[in-house]
C-alpha positions as a Markdown table, in Angstrom:
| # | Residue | x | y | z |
|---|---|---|---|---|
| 1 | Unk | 76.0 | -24.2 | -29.5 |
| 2 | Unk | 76.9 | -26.5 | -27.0 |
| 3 | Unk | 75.2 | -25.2 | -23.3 |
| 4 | Unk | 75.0 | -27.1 | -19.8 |
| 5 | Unk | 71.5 | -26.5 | -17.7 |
| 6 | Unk | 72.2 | -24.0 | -15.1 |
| 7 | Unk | 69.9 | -26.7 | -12.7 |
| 8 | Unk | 69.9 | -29.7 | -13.8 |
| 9 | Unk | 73.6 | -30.1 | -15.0 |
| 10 | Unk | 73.0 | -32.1 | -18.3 |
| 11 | Unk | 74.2 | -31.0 | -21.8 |
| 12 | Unk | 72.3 | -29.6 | -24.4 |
| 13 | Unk | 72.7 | -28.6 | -27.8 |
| 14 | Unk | 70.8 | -25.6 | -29.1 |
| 15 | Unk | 70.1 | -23.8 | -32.1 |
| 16 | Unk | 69.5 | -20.2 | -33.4 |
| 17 | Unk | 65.5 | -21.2 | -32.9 |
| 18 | Unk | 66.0 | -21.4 | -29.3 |
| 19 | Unk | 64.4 | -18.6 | -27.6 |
| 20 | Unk | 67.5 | -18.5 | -25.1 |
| 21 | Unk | 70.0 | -18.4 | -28.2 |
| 22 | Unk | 70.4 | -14.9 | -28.7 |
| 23 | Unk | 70.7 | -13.9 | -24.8 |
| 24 | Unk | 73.8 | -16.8 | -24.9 |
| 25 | Unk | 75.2 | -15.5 | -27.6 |
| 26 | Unk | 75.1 | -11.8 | -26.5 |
| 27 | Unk | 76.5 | -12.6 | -22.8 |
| 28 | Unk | 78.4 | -16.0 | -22.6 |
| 29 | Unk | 78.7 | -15.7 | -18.7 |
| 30 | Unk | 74.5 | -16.1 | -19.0 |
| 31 | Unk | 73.0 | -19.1 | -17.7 |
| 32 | Unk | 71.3 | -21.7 | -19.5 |
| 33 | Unk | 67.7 | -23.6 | -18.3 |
| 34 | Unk | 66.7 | -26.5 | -20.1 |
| 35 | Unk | 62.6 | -26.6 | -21.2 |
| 36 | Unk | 62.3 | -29.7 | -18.7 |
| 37 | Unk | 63.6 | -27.3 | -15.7 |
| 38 | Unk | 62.2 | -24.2 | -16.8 |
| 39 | Unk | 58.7 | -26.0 | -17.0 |
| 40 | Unk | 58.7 | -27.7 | -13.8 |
| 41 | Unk | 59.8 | -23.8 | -11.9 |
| 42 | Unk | 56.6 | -22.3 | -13.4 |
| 43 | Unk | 54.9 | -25.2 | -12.3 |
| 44 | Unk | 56.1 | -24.4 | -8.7 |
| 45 | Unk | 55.7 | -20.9 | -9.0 |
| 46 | Unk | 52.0 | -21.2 | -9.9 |
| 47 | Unk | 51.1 | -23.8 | -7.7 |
| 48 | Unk | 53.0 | -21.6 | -4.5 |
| 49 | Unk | 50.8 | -18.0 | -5.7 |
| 50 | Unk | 48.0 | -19.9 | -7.1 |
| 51 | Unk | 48.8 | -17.7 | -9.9 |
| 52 | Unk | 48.3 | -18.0 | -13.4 |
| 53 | Unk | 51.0 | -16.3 | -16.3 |
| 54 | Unk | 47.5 | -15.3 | -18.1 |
| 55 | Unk | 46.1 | -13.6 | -15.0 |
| 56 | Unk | 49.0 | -10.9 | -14.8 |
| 57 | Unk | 48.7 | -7.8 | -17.1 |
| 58 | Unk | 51.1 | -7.9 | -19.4 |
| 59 | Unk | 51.7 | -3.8 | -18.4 |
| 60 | Unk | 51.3 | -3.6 | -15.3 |
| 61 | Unk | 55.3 | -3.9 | -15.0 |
| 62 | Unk | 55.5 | -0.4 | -16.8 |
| 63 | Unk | 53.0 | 1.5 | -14.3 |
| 64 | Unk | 55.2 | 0.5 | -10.9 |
């Protein structure tokens, strides 16, 4: 499947192995984010919160 990166604009070509895959294919208006760009926003995200993904409970989202 042929997708464009929602931030950096470049074309990709992805397979069913791609985690995204199956969200593309279930809602064509959904956006594609390259590993390069979604990489460098976690990056920013956990340098801005000083916060790690390993340091958030995984179920915490369920008692809010």
């Amino acid at each position: 499947m042929e997708v464009h990166c929602f931030f950096c604009k470049k074309d990709y070509s992805i397979t069913r192995s791609d985690p995204q895959y199956i969200k593309l294919v279930q809602n064509r208006g959904g956006s594609y984010v390259c590993k390069s760009c979604n990489q460098s926003m976690q990056r920013d995200a956990q340098a801005s919160t000083g916060l790690h993904p390993d340091q958030i409970d995984a179920y915490d989202k369920f008692l809010k």
